[in-house]
C-alpha positions as CSV (number, residue, x, y, z in Angstrom):
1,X,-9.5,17.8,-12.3
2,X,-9.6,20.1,-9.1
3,X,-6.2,19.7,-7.1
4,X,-5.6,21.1,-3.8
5,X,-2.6,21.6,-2.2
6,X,-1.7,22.9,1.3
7,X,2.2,24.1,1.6
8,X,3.4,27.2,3.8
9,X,6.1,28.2,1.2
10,X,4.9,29.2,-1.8
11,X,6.7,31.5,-4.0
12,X,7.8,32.9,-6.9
13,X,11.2,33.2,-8.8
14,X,10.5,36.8,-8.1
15,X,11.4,35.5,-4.3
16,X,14.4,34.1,-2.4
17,X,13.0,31.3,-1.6
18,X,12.3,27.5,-3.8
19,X,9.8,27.3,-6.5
20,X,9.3,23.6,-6.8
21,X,5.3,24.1,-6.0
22,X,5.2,27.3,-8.4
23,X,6.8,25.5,-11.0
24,X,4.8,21.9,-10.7
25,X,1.4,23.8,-10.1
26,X,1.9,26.5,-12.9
27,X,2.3,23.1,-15.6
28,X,-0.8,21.6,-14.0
29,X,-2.9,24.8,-14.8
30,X,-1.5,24.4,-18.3
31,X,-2.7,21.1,-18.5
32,X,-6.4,22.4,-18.4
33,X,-6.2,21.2,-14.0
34,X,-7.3,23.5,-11.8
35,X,-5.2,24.1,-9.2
36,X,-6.0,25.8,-5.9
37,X,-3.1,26.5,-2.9
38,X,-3.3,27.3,0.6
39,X,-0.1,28.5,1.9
40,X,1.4,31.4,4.0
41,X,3.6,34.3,3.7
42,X,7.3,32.8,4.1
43,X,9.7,35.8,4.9
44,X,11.8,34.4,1.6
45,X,9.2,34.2,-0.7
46,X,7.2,37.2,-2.3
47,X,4.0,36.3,-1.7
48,X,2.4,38.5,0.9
49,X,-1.2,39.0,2.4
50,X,-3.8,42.1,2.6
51,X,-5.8,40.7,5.8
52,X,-5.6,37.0,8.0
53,X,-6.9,35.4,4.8
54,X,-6.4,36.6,1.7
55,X,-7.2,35.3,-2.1
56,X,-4.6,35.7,-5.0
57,X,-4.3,34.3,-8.5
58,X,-0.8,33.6,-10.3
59,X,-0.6,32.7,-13.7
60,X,-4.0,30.9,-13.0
61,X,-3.0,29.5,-9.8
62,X,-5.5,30.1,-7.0
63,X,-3.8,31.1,-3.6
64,X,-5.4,31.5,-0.5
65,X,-2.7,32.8,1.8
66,X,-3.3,32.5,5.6
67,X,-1.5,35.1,7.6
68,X,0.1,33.0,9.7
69,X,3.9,33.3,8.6
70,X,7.2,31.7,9.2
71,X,10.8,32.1,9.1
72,X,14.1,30.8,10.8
73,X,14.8,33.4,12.8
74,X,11.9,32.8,14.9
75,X,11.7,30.8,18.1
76,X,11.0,26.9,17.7
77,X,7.4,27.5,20.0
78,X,6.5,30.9,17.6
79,X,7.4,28.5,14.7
80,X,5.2,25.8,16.2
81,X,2.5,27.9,17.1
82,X,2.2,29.1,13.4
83,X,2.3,26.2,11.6
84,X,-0.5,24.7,13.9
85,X,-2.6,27.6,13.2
86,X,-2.0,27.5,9.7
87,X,-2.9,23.6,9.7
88,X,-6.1,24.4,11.7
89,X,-7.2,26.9,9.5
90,X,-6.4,24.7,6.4
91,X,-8.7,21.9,7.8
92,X,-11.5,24.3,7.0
93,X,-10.9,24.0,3.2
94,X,-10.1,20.5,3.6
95,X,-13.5,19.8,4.6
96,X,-15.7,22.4,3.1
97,X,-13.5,23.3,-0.4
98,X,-14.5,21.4,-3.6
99,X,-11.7,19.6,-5.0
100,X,-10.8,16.0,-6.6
101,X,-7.5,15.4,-5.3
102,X,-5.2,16.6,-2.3
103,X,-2.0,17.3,-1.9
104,X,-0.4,17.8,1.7
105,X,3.5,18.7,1.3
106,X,5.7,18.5,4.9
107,X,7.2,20.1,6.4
108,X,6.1,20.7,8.8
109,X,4.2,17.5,9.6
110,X,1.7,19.7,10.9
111,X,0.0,20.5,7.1
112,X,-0.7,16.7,7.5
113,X,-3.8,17.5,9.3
114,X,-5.9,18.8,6.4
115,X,-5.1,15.9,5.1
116,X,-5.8,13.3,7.7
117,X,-9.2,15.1,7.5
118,X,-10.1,15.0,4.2
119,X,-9.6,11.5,4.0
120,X,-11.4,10.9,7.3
121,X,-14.2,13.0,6.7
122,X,-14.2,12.9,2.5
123,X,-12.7,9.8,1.3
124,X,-10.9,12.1,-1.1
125,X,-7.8,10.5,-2.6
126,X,-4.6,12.1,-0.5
127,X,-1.6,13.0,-1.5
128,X,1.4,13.2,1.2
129,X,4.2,14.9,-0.5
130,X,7.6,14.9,2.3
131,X,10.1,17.1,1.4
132,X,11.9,16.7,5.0
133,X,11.8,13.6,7.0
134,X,10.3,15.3,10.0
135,X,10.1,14.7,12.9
136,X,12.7,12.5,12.8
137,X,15.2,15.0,11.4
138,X,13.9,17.4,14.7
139,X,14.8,14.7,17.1
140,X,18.3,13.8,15.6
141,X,19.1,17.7,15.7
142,X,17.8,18.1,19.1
143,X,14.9,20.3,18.0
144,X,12.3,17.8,19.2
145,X,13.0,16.6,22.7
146,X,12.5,12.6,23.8
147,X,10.2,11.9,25.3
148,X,6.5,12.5,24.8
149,X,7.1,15.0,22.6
150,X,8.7,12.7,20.6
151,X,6.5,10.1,20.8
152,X,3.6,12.4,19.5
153,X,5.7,13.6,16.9
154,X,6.2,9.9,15.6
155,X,2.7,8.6,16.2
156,X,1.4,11.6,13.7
157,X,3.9,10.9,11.3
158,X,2.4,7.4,11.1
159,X,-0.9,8.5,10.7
160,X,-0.3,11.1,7.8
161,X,1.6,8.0,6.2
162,X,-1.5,5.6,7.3
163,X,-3.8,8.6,5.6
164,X,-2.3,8.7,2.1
165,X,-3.2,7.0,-1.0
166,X,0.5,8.1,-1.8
167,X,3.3,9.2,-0.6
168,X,5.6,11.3,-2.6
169,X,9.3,12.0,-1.2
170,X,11.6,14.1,-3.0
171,X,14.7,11.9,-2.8
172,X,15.7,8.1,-2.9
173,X,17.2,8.3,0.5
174,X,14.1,9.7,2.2
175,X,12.0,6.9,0.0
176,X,14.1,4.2,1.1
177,X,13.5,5.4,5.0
178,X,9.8,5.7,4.2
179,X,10.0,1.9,2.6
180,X,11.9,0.6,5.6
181,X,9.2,1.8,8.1
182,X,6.0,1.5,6.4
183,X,6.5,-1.3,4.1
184,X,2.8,-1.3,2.7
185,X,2.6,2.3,1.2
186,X,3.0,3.4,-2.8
187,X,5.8,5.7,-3.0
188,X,6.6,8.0,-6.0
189,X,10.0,9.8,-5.5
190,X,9.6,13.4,-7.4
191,X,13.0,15.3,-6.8
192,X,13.5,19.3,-6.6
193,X,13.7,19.5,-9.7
194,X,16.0,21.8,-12.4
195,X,14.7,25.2,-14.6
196,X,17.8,25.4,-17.7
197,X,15.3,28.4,-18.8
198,X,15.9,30.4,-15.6
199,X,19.8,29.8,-15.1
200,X,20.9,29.5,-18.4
201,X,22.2,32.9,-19.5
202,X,24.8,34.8,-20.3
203,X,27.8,35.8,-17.3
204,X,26.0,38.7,-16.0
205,X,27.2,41.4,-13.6
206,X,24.4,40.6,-10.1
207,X,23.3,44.0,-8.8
208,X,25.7,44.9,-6.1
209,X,28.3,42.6,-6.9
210,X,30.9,43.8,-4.6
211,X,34.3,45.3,-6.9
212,X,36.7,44.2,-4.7
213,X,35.9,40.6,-6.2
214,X,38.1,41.4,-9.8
215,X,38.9,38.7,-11.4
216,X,38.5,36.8,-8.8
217,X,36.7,33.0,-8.8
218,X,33.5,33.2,-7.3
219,X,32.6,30.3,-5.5
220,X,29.1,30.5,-4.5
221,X,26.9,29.2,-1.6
222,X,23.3,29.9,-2.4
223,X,20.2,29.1,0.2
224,X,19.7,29.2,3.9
225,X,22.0,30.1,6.8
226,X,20.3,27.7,9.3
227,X,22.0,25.6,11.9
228,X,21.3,22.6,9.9
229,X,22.8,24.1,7.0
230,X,26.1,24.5,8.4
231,X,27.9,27.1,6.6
232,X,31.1,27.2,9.0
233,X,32.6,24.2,6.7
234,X,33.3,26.5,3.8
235,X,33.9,29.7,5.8
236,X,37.1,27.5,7.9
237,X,37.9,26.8,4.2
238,X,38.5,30.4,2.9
239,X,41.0,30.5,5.8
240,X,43.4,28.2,4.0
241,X,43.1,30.1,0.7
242,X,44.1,33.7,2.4
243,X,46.4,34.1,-0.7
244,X,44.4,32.4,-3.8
245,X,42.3,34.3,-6.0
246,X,39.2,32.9,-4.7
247,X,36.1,34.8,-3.4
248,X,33.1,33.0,-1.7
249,X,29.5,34.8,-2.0
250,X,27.1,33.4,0.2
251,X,23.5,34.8,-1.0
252,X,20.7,33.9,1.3
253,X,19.9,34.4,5.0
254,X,18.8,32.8,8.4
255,X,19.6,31.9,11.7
256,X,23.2,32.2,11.8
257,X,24.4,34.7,9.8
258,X,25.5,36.8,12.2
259,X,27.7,33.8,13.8
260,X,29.1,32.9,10.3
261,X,29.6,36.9,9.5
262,X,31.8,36.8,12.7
263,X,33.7,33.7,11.8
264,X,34.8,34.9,8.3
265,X,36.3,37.9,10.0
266,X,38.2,35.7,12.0
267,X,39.7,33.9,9.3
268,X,41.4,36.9,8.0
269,X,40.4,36.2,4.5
270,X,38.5,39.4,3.0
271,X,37.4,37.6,0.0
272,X,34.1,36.7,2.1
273,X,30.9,38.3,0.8
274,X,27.4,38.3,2.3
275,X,24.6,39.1,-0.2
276,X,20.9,38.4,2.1
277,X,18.3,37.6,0.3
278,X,17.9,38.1,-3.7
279,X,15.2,37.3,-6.3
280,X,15.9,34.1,-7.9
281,X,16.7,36.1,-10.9
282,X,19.4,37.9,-9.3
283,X,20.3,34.2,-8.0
284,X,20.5,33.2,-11.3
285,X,23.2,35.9,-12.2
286,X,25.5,34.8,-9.4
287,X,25.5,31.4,-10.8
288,X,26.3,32.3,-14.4
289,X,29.7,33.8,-13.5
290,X,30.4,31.5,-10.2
291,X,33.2,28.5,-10.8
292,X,31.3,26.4,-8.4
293,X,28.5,26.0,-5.7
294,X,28.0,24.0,-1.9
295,X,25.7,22.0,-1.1
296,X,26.5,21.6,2.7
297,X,24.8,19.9,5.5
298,X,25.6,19.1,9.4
299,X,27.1,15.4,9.4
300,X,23.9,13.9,10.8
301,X,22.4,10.6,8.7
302,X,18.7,12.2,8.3
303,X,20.3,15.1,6.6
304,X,21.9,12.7,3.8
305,X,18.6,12.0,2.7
306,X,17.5,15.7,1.7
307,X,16.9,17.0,-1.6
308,X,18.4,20.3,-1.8
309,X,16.9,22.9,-4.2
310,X,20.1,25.1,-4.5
311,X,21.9,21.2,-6.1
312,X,19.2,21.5,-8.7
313,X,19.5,25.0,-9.5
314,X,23.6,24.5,-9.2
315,X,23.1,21.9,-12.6
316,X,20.4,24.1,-14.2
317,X,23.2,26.5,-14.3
318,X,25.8,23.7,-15.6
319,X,28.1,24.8,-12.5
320,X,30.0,22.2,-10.7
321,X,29.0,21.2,-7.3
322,X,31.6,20.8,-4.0
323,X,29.4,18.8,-1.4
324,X,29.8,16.8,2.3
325,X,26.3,15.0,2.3
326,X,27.1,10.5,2.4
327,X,23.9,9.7,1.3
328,X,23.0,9.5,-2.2
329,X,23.8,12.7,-3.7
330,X,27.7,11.5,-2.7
331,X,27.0,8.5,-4.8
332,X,25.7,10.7,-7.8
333,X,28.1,13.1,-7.6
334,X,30.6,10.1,-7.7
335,X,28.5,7.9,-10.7
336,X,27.5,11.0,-12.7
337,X,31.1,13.1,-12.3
338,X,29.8,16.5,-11.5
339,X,31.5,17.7,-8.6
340,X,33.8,17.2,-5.8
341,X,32.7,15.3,-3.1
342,X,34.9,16.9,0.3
343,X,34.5,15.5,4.2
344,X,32.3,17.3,6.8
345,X,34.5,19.3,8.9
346,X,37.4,19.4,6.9
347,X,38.4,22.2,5.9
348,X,41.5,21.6,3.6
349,X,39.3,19.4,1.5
350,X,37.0,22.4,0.8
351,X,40.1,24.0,-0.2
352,X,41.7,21.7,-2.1
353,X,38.1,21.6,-4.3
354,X,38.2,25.1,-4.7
355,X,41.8,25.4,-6.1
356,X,41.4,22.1,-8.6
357,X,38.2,23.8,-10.1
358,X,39.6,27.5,-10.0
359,X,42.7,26.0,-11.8
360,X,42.1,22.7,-13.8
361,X,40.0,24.0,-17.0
362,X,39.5,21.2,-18.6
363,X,37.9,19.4,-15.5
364,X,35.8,22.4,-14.8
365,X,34.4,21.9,-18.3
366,X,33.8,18.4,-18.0
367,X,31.9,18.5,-14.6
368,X,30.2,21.6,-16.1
369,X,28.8,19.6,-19.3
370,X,27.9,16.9,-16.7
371,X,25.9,18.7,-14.4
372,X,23.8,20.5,-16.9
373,X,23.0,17.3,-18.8
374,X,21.3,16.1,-15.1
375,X,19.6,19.1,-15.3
376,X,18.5,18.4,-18.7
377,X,17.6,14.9,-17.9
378,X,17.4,13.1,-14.7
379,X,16.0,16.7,-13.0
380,X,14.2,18.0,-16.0
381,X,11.1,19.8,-14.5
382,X,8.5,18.8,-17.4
383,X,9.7,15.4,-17.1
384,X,8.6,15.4,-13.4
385,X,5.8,17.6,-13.3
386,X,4.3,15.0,-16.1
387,X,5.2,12.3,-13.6
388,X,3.6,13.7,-10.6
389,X,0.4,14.9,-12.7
390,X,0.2,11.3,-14.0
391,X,0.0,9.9,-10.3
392,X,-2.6,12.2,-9.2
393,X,-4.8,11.7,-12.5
394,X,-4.6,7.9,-11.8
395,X,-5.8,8.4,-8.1
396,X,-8.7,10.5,-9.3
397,X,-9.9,8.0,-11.6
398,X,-9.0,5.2,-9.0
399,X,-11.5,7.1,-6.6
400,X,-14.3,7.6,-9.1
401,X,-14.3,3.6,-9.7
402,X,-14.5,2.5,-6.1
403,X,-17.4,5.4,-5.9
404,X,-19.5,3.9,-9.5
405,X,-18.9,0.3,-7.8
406,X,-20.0,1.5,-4.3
């Protein structure tokens, strides 16, 4: 089977950036698939092009990388413009490139276009895989104005869902939103997913772990510093713990760091580090020797539905996870006993987290065992690669009957 699959993010654990479509596509090669991706040069991931289109192959993955890059520094209109150009230029291998099955994976909602066309133009079986619920998580945030903006936004939406043979969200919160709106469509949830084999090693020294950390616990936030991100909750928490042991690393980069670099010296705690961006393998080494990990979010109900990959990598490494989410990583962190769930804006709760797990042992060791057994189980990355490769085998063969009959 030929699958292709348009995504602007691809990378590598050699990046900074998720692997969910490295991971997923590098199983389907093994499988005897050929796989081909179009994506772009993300400024977290590693993957970087020689002209405006360039052609790559990883571990028998076929790229085609469009030069027409993002990142969250940029302004929302050079971010639009780019991702429209990429989608526009992706529509060309949507219509001409030879393939079985294809996979569009938002966002943006603009790589729904490819899509939209190859089933249009093709009949080929579609895929619509929605890691974000966008747009509507760009209007809640203010990032989409009303209007017709909006509007657009929403009616395109519909169409990419109208378009696919099936839709794949990556939680059961985005599903269930999916469900409520467009009641008629197959769904397949396919999580971020965990990789044991990448986080589970030995405490290891990261390269240029600061030394004023000691003996210190490392609590560890690990992924973007975007707005929506909202970092400020655990940065108001090292204020309270001026005089514990504690140190937070925060590795990753984006929009505000400067803003959060500026808050942490205001809360007179030194035992606030900034890392930027690291390969995932130097990711993996900060995890190995942190207590715990965040998983924070800005109190607004589309952002309860995400799936984030630094959760997944947090139980890959059989760390315990402090979150503020209310959607239904709360309820599994609750049902499955594998970390603290804390308030949004509250500071002292953060705090309270980090001294319980900096001091209670045998806790830590219990939420530890739990959230590596997740990762072993519920999020186990063959697991759900075997999932997903099911679904797009059965559409193939789906398609090939309706074309003998027809």
């Amino acid at each position: 089977m030929k699958i292709l699959l348009f995504y602007q993010y691809f990378g590598t654990p050699k990046g900074s950036w998720s692997t969910r479509a490295y991971e997923l596509t590098k199983r389907w090669v093994t499988e005897g698939h050929e796989v081909t991706v179009v994506t772009a040069p993300y400024d977290k991931s590693d993957i970087r092009p020689d002209g405006f289109i360039t052609r790559k192959e990883i571990e028998g993955i076929k790229l085609i990388v469009v030069n027409s890059g993002d990142s969250n520094k940029l302004s929302i209109s050079t971010r639009a413009f780019r991702a429209i150009r990429f989608a526009l230029v992706s529509s060309f291998y949507a219509i001409f490139q030879s393939y079985d099955v294809l996979i569009s994976s938002s966002g943006p909602i603009t790589v729904g276009l490819p899509m939209i066309l190859a089933k249009t133009l093709r009949s080929k079986p579609t895929v619509f895989e929605v890691r974000d619920l966008w747009p509507s998580g760009g209007i809640e945030l203010g990032l989409i104005k009303t209007g017709w903006q909006s509007r657009l936004a929403l009616w395109f939406e519909a169409l990419c869902y109208k378009k696919a043979n099936l839709i794949i969200p990556c939680s059961i919160g985005m599903e269930a939103s999916i469900n409520k709106r467009f009641p008629n469509k197959s769904t397949l949830v396919v999580p971020n997913a965990s990789d044991p084999e990448v986080f589970q090693i030995s405490p290891t020294v990261p390269i240029h772990m600061p030394s004023v950390i000691g003996d210190n616990k490392i609590f560890l936030y690990a992924g973007s510093l975007g707005l929506m991100d909202d970092c400020s909750q655990i940065i108001s928490a090292m204020g309270e713990l001026r005089n514990e042991a504690i140190s937070l690393v925060l590795v990753g980069d984006g929009a505000e760091r400067e803003k959060l670099e500026e808050q942490a010296v205001m809360t007179g705690n030194p035992n606030i580090h900034f890392m930027g961006l690291v390969p995932k393998t130097e990711v993996a080494k900060w995890f190995s020797i942190a207590t715990a990990s965040f998983v924070t979010f800005k109190d607004f109900e589309v952002l309860h539905t995400s799936s984030p990959n630094k959760m997944f990598d947090t139980f890959a490494a059989g760390v315990p996870v402090i979150q503020s989410t209310k959607g239904w990583i709360k309820d599994l962190v609750d049902t499955e006993h594998c970390g603290i769930n804390v308030s949004s804006d509250q500071p002292k709760e953060f705090a309270d987290a980090m001294i319980l797990l900096s001091k209670n042992h045998t806790l830590h060791k219990e939420m530890s065992a739990n959230a590596l057994r997740l990762a072993e189980t519920d999020f186990n990355r063959d697991n759900l690669s075997h999932e997903y490769l099911a679904s797009l085998i059965a559409l193939n063969h789906l398609n090939r009957s309706q074309k003998r009959r027809n």
